[in-house]
C-alpha positions in Angstrom: -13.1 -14.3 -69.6 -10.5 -11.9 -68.1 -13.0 -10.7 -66.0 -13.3 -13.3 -64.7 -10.0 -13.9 -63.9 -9.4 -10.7 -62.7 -12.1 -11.2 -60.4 -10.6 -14.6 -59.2 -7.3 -13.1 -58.9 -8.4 -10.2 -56.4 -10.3 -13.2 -54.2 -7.1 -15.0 -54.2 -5.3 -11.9 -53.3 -8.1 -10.8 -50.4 -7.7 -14.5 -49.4 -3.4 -14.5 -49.6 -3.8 -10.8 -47.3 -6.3 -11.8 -45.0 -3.8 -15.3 -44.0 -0.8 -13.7 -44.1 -2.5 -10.5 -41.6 -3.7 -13.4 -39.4 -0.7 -15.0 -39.3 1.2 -11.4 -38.3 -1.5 -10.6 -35.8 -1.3 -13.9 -34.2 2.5 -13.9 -33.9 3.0 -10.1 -32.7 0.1 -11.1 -30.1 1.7 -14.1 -28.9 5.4 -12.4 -29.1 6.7 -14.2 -31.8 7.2 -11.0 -33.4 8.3 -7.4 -32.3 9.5 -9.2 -28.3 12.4 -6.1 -27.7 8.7 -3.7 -28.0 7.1 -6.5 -25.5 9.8 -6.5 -23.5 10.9 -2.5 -22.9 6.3 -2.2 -22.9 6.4 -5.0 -20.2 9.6 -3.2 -18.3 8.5 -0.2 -18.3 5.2 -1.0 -16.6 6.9 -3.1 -14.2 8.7 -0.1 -13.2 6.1 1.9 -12.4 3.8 -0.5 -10.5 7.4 -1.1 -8.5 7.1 2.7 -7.7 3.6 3.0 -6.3 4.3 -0.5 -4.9 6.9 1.0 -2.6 5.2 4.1 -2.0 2.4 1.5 -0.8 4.4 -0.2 1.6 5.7 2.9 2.9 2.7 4.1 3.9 1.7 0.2 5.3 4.6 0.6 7.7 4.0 4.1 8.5 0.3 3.0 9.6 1.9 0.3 11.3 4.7 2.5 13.3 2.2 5.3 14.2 -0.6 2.5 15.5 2.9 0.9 17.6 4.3 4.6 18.6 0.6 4.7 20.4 -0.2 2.0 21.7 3.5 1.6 23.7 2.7 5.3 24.9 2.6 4.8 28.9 -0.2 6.6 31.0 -0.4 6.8 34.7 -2.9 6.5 37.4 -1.7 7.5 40.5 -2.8 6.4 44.0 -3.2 8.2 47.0 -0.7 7.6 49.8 -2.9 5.8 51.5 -4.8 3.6 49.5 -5.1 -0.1 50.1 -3.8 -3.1 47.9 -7.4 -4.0 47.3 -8.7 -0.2 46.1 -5.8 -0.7 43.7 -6.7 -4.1 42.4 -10.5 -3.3 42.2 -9.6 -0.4 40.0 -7.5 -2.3 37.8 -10.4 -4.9 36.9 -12.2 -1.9 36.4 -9.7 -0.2 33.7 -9.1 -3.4 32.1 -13.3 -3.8 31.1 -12.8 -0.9 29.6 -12.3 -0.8 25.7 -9.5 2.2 25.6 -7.3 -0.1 28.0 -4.9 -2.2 26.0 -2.9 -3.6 29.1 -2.3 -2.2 32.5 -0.1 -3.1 35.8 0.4 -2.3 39.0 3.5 -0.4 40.2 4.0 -0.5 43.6 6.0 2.9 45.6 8.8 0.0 46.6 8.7 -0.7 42.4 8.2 2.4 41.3 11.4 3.5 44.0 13.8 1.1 42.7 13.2 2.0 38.8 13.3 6.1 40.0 16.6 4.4 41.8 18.2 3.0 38.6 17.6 5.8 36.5 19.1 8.5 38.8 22.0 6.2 39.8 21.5 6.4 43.8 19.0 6.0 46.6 16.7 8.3 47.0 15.6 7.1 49.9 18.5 7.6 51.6 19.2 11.2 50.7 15.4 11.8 51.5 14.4 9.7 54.1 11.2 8.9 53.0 9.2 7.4 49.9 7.8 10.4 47.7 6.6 8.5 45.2 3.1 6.7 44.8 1.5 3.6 43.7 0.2 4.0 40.2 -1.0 1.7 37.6 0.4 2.1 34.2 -1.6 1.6 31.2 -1.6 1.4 27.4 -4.1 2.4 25.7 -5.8 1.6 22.0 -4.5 3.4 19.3 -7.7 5.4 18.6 -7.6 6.5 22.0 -4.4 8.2 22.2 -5.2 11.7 21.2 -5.7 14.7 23.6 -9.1 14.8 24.0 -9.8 10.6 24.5 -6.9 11.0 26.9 -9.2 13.9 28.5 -12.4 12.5 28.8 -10.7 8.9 30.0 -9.1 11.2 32.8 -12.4 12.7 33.9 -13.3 9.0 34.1 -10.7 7.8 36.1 -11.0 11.1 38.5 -14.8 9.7 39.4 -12.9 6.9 41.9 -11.8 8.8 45.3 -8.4 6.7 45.9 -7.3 8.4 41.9 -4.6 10.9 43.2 -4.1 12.0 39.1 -3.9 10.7 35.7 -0.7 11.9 33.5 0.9 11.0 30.1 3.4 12.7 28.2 1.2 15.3 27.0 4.1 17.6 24.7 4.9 13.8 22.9 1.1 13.4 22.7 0.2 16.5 21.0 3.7 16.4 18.4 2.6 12.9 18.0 -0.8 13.8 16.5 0.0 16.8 15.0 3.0 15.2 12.8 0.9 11.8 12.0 -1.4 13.6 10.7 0.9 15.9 8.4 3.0 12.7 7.4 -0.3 11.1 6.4 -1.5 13.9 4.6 1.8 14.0 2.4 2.2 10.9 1.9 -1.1 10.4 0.6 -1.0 13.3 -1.4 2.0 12.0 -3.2 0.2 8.6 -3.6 -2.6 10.3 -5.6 -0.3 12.5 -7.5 2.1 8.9 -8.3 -1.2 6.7 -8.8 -2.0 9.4 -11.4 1.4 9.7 -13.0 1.4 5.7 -13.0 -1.5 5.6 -15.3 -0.2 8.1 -17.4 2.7 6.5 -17.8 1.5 2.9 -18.2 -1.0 4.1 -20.8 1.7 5.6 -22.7 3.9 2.8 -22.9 1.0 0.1 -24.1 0.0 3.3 -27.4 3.9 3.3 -28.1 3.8 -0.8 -28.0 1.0 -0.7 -29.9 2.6 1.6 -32.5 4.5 -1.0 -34.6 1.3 -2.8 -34.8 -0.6 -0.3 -36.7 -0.2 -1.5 -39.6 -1.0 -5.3 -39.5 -4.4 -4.2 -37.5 -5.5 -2.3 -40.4 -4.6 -5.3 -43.0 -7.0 -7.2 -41.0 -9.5 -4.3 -41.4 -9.5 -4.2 -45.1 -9.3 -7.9 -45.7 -12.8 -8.5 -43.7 -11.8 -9.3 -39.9 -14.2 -8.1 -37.5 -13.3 -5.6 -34.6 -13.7 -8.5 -32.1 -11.3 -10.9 -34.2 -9.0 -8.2 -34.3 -8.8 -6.8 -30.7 -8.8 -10.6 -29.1 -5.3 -11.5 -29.6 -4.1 -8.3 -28.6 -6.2 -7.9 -25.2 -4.9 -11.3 -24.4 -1.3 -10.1 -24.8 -1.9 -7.2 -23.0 -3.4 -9.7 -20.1 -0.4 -11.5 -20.1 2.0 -8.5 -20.3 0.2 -6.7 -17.3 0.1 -10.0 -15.4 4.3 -10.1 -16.0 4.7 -6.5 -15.1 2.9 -6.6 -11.8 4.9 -9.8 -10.9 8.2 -8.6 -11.7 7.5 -5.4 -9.8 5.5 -7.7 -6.8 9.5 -9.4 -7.4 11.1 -5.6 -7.3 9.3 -5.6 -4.1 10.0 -8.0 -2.5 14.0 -7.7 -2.7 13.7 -4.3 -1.4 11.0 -5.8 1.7 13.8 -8.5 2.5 16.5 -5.9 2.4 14.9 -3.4 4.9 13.6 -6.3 7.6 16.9 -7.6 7.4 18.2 -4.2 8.0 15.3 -3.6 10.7 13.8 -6.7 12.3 10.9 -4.5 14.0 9.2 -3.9 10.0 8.1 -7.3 9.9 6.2 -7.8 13.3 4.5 -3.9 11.9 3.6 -5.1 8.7 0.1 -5.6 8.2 -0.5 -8.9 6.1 -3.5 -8.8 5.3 -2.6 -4.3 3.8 0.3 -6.3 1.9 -1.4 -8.9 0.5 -4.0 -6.2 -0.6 -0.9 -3.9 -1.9 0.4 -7.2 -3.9 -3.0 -8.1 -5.5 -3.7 -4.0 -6.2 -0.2 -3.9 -8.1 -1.5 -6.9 -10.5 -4.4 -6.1 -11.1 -3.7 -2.6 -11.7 -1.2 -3.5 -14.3 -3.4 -6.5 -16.1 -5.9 -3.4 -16.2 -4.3 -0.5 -17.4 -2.6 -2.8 -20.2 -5.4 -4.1 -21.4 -7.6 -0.8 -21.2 -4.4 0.8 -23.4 -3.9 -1.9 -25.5 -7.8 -2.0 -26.5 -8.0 2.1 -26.9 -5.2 1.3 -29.1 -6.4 -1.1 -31.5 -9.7 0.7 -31.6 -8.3 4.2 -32.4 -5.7 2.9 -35.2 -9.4 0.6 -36.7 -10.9 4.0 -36.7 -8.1 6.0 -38.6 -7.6 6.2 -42.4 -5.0 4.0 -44.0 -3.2 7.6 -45.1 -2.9 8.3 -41.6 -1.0 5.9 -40.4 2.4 6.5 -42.0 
């Protein structure tokens, strides 16, 4: 007989343990329990998803200024002195069938003297007699085109027609142009890598510090008989909703700081790509929902794995 009731005892017990450890899981899953952890785990990623979000957007608008930087670059096909009105319109239908020719117009030498007019402040015409300068049509070319050698071979091209006098752009803002692009881009994306890297780091170990307080309620639920996918359900689901927080209060973080700098500069918004930022956005949420819920699992997993002893 008290065997028996031993035995019934240590069921009633099991049963009492395995309750209450459901009823602890369930409320530190759902944040009825342990919120300030939550709330600095759910901070703290938000903090770093608002770094490489800016980063991001940084190197949008850098895209964005180097792509406007080339395409408002100015190149010049000059005329001979002689050339007709109709020589120079035939040869801008050519230029503008070709795909390296953004836009193009025509400058006239009566234009092109009263512009040379405004910017020295007199009349050159009077001090010279004459009209030096040359009808010319200026272009703007595609982004992908402005480098030194596409500006080379569209020369050679030009050249072919018999009323081309020359072909010139700004060939020292050219070359600095590419040459610091390129190094900007290399940086920056350098110190993307190096941040995205950091960011996971960093996100992982906030979740395992989160997780810490936890340890002991997911082992309760080991011993009283809950499965690993019973115990790691409520927690991935917290980490879902955690991550899915963090990424909008950093998309939020964004955001201010967006409306801040276009108010500051009015040019950033007609730069910014939306289709890169609503990439950016959707990368910074789902980057957060992952890493949480990637930590958060390894988490639960490694403390199911570990001996009770361990723990403390």
């Amino acid at each position: 007989m008290p065997v028996v009731f031993y035995t019934f005892e240590r069921s009633n017990h099991c049963r009492m343990q395995a309750r209450i450890a459901k009823r602890e899981i369930v409320n530190m899953a759902t944040g009825k329990k342990g919120k300030a952890t939550y709330f600095n785990a759910i901070m703290g990623v938000a903090l770093v998803l608002f770094l490489i979000g800016v980063l991001g957007w940084l190197l949008i608008n850098g895209r964005a200024l180097s792509r406007a930087f080339k395409e408002e670059l100015e190149v010049n096909v000059d005329f001979h002195d002689n050339v007709t009105d109709e020589s120079v319109n035939r040869m801008k239908g050519i230029l503008m069938k070709q795909p390296f020719v953004r836009d193009a117009h025509i400058i006239t030498k009566d234009e092109a003297m009263k512009m040379e007019n405004q910017v020295e402040g007199g009349n050159m015409m009077d001090f010279l007699g004459y009209n030096p300068l040359f009808t010319s049509i200026t272009m703007k070319l595609n982004e992908e085109y402005v480098n030194k050698d596409s500006l080379s071979k569209i020369k050679k091209f030009v050249l072919q027609s018999n009323v081309v006098r020359d072909m010139t752009w700004p060939n020292v803002v050219v070359d600095q142009m590419d040459s610091n692009l390129k190094k900007i881009g290399i940086i920056l994306g350098g110190i993307t890598f190096v941040l995205l890297i950091v960011v996971i780091f960093l996100i992982d170990n906030t979740v395992r510090l989160a997780m810490f307080s936890s340890r002991f309620i997911i082992k309760t639920m080991q011993m009283v008989g809950a499965t690993r996918s019973f115990i790691t359900r409520p927690f991935d689901l917290r980490a879902f909703i955690n991550g899915l927080i963090s990424g909008v209060v950093a998309v939020l973080g964004l955001w201010i700081v967006m409306s801040f700098a276009n108010a500051q500069l009015p040019v950033l918004k007609t730069l910014t790509d939306p289709i890169l930022l609503a990439a950016l956005i959707v990368s910074m949420l789902v980057l957060g929902i992952i890493i949480s819920m990637i930590s958060t699992h390894r988490s639960v997993v490694k403390y199911l794995k570990m001996h009770i002893d361990d723990l403390y």
